[in-house]
Backbone as numpy.savetxt, mean C-alpha at the origin, in Angstrom:
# Nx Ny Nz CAx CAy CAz Cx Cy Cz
19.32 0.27 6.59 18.83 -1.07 6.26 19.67 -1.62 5.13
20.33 -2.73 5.19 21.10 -3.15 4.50 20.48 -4.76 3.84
21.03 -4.94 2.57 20.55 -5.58 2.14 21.97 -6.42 1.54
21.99 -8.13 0.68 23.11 -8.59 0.79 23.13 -8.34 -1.61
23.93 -8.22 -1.51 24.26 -7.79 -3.04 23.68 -8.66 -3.90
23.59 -9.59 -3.91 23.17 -10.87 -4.47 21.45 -10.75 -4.34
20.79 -10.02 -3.31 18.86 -10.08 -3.40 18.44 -9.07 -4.28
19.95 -7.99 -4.44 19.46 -7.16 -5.50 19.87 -7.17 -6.98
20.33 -8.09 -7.37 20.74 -8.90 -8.67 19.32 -8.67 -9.55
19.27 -8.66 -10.75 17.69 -8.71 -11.29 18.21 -9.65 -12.57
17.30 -10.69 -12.84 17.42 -11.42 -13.90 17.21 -10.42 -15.20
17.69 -11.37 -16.15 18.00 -10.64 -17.30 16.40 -10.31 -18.43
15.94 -11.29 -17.98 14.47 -11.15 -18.98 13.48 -10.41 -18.08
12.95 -9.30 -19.15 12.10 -8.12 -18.50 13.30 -6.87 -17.87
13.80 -6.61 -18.23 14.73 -5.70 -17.02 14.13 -4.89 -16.60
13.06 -3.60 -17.68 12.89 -2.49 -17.14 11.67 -2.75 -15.82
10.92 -4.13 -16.17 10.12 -3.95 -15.33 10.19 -4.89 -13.91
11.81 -5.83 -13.82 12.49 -5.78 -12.82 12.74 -4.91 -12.07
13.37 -4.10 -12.60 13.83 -3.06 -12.34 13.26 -1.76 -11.65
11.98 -1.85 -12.01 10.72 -0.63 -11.85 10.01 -1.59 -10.38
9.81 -2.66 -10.61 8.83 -3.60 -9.30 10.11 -3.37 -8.41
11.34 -3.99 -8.40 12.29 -3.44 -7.26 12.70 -1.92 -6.84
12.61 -1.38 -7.34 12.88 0.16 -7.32 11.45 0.65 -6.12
10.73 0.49 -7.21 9.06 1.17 -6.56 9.14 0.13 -5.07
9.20 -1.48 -5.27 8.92 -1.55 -3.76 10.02 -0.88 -2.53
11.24 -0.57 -3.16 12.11 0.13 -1.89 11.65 1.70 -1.80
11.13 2.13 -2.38 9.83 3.23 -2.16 9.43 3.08 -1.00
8.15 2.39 -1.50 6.73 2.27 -1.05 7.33 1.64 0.57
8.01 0.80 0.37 8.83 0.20 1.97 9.76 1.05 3.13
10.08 2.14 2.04 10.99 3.20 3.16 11.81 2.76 2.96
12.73 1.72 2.12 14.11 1.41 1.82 15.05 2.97 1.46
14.19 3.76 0.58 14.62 4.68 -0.02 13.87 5.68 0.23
14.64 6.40 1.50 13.89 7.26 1.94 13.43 8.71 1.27
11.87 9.58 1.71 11.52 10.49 0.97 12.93 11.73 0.79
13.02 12.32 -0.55 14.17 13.19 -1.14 15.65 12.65 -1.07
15.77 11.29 -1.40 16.78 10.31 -1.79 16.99 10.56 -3.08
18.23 10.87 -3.42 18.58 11.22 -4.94 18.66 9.90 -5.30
18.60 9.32 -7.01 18.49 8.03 -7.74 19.20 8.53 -8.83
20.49 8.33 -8.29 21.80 8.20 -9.50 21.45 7.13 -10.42
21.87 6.98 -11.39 21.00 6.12 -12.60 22.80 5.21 -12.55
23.80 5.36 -12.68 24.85 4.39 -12.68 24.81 3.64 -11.11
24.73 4.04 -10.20 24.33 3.32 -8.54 23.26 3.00 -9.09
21.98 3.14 -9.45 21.14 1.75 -9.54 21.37 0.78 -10.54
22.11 1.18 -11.58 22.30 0.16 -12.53 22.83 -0.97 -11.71
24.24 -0.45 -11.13 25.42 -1.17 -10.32 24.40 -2.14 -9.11
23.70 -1.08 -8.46 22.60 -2.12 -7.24 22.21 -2.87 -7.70
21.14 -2.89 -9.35 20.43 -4.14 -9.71 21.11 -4.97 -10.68
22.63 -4.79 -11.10 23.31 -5.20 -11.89 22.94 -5.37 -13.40
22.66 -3.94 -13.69 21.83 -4.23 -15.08 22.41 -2.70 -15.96
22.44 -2.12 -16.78 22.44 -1.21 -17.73 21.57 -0.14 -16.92
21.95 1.04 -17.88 21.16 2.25 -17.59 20.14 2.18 -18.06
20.08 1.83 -19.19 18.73 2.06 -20.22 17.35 1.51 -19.30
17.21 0.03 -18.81 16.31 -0.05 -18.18 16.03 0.32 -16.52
16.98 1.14 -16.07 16.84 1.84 -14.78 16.21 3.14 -15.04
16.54 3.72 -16.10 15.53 4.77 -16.75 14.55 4.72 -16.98
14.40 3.72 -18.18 12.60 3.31 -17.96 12.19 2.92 -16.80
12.65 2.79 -15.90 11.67 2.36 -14.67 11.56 3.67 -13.96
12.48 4.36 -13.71 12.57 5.63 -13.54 11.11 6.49 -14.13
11.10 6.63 -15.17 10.13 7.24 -16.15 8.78 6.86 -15.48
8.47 5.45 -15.46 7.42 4.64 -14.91 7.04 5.43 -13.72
8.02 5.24 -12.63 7.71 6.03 -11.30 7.14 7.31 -11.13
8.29 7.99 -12.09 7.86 9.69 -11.98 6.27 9.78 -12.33
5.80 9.04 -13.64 4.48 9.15 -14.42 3.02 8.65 -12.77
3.53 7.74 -11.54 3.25 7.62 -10.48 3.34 8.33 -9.46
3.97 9.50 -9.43 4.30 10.64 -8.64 5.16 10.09 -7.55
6.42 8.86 -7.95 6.54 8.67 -6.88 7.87 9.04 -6.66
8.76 9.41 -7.86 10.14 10.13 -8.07 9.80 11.50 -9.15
10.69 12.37 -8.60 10.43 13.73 -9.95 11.64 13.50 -10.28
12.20 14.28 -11.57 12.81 15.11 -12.40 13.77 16.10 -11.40
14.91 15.93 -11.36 15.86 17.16 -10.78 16.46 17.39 -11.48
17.42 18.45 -11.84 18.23 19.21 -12.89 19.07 18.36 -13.09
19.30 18.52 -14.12 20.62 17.42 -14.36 20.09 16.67 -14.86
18.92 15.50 -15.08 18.79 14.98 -15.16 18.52 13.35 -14.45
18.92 14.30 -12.97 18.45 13.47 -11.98 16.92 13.19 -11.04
17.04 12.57 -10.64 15.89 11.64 -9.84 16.32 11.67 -8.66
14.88 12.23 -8.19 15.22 12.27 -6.20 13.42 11.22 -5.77
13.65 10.86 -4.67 12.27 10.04 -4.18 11.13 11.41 -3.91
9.82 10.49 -4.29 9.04 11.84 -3.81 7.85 11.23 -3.18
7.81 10.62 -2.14 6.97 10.30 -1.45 5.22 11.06 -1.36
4.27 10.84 -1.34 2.96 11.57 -1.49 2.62 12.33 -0.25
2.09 13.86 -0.70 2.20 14.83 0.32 0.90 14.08 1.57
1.04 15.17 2.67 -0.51 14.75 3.50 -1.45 14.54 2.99
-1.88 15.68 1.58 -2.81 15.65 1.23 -3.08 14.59 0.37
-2.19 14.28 -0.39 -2.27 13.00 -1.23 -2.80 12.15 -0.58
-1.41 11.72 0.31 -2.04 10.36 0.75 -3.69 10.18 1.86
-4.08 11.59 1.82 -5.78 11.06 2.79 -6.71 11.01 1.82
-5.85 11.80 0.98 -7.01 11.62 -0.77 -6.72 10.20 -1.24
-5.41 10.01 -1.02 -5.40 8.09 -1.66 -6.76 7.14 -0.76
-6.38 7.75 0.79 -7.42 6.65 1.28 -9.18 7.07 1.36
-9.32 8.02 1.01 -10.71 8.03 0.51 -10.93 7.78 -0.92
-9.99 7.69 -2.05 -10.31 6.99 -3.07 -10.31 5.47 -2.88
-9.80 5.23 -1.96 -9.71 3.49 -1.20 -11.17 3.24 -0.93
-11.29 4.29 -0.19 -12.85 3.94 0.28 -13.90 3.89 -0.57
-13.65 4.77 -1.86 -14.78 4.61 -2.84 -14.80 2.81 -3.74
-13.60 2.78 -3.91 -13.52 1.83 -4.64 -13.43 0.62 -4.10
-13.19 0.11 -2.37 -13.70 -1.13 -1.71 -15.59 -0.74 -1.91
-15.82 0.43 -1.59 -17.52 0.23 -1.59 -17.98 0.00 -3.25
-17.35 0.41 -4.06 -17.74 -0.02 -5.91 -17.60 -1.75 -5.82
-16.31 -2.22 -5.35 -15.83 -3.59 -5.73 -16.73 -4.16 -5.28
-17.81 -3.91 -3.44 -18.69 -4.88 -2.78 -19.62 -4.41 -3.95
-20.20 -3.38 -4.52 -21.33 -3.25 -5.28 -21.28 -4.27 -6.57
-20.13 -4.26 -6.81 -20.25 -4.99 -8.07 -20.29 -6.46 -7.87
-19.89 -7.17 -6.31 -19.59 -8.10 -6.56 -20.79 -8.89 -6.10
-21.51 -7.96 -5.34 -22.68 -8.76 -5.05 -22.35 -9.97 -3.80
-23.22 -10.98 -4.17 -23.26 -12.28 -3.05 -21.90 -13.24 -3.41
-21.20 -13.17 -2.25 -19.74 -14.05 -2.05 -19.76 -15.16 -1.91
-19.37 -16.17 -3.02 -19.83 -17.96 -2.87 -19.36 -18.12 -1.14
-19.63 -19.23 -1.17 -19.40 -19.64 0.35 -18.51 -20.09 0.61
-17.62 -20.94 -0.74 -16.39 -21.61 -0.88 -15.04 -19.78 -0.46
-15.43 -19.03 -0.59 -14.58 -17.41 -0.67 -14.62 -17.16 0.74
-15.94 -17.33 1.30 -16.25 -17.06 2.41 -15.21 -17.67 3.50
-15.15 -18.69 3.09 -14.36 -19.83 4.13 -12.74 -19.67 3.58
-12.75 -18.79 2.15 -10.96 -18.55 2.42 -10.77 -17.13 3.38
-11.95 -16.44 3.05 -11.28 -15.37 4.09 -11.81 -15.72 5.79
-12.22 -16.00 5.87 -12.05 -16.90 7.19 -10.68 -17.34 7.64
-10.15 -18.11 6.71 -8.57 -18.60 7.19 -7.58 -17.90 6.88
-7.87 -16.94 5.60 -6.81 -15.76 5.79 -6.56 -14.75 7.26
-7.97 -14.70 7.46 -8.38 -13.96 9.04 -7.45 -14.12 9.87
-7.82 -15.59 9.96 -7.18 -16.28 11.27 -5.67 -16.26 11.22
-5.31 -17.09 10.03 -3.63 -16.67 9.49 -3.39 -15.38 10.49
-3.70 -14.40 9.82 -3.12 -12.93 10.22 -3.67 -12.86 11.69
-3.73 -13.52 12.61 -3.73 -13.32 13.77 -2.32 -13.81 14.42
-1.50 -14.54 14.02 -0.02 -15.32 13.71 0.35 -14.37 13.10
0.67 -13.68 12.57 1.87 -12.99 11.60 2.02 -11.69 12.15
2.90 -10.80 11.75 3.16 -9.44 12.01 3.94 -8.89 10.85
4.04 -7.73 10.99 4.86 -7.43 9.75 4.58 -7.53 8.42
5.65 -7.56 7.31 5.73 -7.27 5.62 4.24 -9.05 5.44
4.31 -10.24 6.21 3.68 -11.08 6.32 1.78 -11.14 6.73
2.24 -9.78 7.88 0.61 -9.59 7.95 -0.08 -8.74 6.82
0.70 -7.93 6.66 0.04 -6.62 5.28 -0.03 -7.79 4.05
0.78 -8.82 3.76 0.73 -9.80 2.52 -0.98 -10.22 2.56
-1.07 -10.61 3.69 -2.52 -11.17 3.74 -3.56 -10.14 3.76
-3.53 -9.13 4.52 -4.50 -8.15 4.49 -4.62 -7.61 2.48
-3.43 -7.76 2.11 -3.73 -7.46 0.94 -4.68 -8.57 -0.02
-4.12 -10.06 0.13 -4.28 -11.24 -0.60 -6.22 -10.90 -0.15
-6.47 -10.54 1.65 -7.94 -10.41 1.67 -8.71 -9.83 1.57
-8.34 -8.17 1.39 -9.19 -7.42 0.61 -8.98 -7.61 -1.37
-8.02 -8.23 -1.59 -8.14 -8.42 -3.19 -9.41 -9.53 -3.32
-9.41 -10.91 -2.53 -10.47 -11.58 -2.59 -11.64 -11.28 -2.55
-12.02 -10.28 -1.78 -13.08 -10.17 -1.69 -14.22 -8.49 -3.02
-12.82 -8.15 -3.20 -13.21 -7.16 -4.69 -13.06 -8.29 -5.54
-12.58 -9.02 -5.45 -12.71 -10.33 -6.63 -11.34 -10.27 -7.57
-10.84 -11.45 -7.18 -9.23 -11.20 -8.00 -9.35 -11.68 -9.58
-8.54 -10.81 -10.42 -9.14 -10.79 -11.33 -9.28 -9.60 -11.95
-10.17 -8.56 -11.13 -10.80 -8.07 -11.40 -9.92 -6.44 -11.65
-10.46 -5.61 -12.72 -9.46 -4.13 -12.57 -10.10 -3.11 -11.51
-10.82 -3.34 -10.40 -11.04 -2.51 -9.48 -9.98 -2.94 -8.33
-9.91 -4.30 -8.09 -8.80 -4.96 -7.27 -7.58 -4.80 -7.78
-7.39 -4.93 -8.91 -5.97 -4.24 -9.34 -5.27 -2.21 -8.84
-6.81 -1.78 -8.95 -6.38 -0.05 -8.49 -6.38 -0.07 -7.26
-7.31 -1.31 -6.54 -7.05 -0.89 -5.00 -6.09 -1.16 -4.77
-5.36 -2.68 -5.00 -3.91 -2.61 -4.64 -2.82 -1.77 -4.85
-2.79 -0.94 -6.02 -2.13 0.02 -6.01 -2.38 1.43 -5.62
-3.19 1.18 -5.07 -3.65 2.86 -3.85 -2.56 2.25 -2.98
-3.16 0.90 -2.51 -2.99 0.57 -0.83 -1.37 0.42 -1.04
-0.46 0.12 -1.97 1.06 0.16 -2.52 1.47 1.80 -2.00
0.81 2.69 -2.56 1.08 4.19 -2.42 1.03 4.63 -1.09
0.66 4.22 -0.20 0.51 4.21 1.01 0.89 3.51 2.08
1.41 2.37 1.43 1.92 1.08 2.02 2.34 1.40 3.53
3.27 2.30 3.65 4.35 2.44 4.48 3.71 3.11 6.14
2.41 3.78 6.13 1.48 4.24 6.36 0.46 3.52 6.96
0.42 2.16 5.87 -0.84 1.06 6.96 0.11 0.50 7.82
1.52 0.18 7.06 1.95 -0.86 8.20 2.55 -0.31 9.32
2.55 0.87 9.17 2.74 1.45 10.78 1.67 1.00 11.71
0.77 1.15 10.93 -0.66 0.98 12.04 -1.00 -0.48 12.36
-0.07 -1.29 11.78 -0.44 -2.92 12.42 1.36 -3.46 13.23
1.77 -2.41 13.17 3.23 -2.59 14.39 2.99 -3.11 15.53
1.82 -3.28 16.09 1.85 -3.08 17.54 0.33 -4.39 17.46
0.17 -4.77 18.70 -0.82 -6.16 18.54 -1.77 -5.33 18.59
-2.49 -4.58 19.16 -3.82 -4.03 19.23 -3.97 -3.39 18.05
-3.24 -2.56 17.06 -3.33 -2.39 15.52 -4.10 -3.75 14.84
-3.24 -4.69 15.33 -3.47 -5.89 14.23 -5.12 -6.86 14.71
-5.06 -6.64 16.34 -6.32 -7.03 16.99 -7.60 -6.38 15.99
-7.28 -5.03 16.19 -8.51 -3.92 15.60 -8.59 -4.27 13.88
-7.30 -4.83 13.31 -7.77 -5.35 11.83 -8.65 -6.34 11.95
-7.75 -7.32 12.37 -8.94 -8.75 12.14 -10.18 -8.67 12.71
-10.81 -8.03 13.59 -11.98 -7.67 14.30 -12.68 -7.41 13.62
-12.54 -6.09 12.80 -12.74 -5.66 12.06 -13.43 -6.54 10.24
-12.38 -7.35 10.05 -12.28 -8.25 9.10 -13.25 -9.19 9.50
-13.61 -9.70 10.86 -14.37 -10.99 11.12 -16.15 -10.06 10.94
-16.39 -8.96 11.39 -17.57 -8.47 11.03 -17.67 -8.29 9.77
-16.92 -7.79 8.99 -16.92 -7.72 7.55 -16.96 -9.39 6.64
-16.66 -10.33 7.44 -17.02 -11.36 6.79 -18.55 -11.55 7.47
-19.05 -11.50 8.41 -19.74 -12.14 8.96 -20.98 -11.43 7.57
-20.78 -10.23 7.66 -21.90 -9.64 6.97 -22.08 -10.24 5.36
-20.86 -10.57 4.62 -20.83 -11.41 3.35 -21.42 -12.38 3.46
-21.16 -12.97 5.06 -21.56 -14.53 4.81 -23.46 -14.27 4.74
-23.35 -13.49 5.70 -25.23 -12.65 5.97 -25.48 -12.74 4.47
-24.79 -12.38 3.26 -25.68 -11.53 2.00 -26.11 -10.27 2.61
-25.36 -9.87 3.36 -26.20 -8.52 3.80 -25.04 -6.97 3.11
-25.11 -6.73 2.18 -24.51 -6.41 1.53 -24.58 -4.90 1.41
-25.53 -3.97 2.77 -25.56 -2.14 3.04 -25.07 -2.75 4.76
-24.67 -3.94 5.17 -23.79 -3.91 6.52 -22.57 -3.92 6.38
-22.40 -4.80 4.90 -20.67 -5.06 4.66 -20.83 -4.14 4.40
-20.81 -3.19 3.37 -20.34 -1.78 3.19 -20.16 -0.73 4.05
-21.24 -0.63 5.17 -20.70 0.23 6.19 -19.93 -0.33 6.83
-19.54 -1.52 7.67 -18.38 -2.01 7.70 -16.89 -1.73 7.43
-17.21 -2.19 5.78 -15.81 -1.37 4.78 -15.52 -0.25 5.02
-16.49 0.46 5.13 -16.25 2.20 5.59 -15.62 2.39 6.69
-16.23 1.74 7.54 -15.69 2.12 9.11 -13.94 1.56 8.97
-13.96 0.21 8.32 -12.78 -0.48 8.45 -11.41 0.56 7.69
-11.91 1.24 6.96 -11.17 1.70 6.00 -11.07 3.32 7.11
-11.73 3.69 7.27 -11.58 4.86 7.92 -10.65 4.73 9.24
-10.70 3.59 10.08 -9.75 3.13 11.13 -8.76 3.95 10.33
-8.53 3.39 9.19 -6.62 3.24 8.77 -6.56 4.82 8.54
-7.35 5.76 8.48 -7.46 6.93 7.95 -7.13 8.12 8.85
-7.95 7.61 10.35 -7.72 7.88 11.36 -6.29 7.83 11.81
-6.04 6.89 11.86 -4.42 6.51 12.71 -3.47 7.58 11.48
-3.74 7.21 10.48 -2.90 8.04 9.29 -2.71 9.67 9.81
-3.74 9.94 10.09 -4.13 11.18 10.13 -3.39 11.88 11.67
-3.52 10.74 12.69 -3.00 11.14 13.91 -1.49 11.01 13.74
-0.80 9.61 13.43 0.47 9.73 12.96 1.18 11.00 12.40
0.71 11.39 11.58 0.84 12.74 10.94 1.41 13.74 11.60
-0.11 14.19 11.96 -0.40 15.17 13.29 0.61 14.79 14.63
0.90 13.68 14.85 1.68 13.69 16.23 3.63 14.17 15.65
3.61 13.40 13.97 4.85 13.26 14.11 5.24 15.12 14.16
4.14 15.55 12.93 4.26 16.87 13.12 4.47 17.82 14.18
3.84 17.80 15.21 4.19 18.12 16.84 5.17 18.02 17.34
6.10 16.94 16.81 6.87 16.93 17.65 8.17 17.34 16.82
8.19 17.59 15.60 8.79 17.90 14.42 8.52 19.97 14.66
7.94 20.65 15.56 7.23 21.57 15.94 6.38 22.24 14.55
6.09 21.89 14.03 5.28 21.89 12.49 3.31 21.77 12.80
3.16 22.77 12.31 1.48 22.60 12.27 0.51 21.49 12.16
-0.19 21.13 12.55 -1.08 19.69 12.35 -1.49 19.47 11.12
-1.92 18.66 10.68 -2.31 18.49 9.29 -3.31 19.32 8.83
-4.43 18.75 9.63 -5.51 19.96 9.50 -5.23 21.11 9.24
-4.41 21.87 9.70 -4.57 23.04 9.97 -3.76 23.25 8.80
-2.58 22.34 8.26 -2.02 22.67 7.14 -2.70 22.65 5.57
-4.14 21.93 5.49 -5.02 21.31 4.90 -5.55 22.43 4.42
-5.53 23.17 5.61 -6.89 24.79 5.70 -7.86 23.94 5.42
């Protein structure tokens, strides 16, 4: 995947954390694939900036588990094991069911944006549909808020993982479906339907995660997850 020299330029104010938001999203995107070494003069040169703040962003990541430490003083990618990432999405699941607890009854004016976010994402595919699925589960934990801030960065850690699972139209069918009962129940005030809802909705993605896995493993001739799980 190639990119043109000039999108990876980083302005001069803020570097390290230019530097760290571009870095981490060619992560989380598969730009930079898992056990990719991160020469610190090649990223300077990629984002056209000094070492000093390719390090600190560096630092940032590792403290995220998302690059380690190699001898030398180098940096390789470290993508989150099986187990991580099914533990990321059941901490997903705790914290969409905390955000509905806390947030209680959804004005009606919210109601009717995720309605058209819905619909939006029945049109889109791709880095465009996950934008919205994100913009509509942040709405509805309430933006703003620091529970919507950790969910987005679960659902970042995993990124690469949901959007496999909305590649294909019946992925993206089974989101919004999904999404239109989960509004319907906000709009209800019925607030032990949205939550099982959330559950189920969230477990979809957990499922497919889990089979993805398991299939790529199979065919990789490698043990199933489960079984690697014990």
């Amino acid at each position: 995947m190639s990119r043109d020299p000039k999108d990876t330029l980083v302005p001069r104010a803020s570097l390290a954390d230019a530097v760290y938001e571009r870095l981490r999203d060619d992560i989380v995107r598969g730009v930079l694939s898992n056990g990719s070494n991160l020469n610190q003069v090649h990223l300077a040169e990629r984002y056209g900036v000094s070492r000093i703040p390719v390090r600190e962003a560096l630092r940032r990541l590792q403290a995220e588990s998302l690059v380690k430490a190699a001898p030398y003083h180098q940096f390789v990618v470290s993508r989150p094991t099986v187990d991580q990432i099914l533990e990321l999405v059941d901490i997903r699941i705790a914290l969409e069911d905390h955000a509905l607890v806390k947030r209680g009854v959804v004005p009606s004016d919210t109601i009717d944006q995720l309605r058209a976010l819905n619909e939006q994402m029945k049109g889109e595919r791709g880095e465009e549909f996950m934008e919205l699925d994100r913009r509509l589960h942040q709405l509805i934990a309430g933006p703003g808020t620091m529970v919507s801030e950790v969910i987005i960065d679960v659902r970042t850690r995993i990124h690469t993982h949901l959007a496999s699972m909305v590649t294909n139209e019946p992925g993206r069918s089974t989101a919004t479906a999904e999404h239109e009962r989960l509004i319907a129940a906000l709009s209800a005030g019925d607030l032990e339907r949205a939550r099982e809802v959330m559950r189920e909705h969230v477990m979809t993605s957990r499922n497919f995660i889990l089979y993805r896995i398991d299939k790529s493993a199979a065919e990789q001739g490698r043990r199933p997850a489960e079984e690697q799980r014990g």
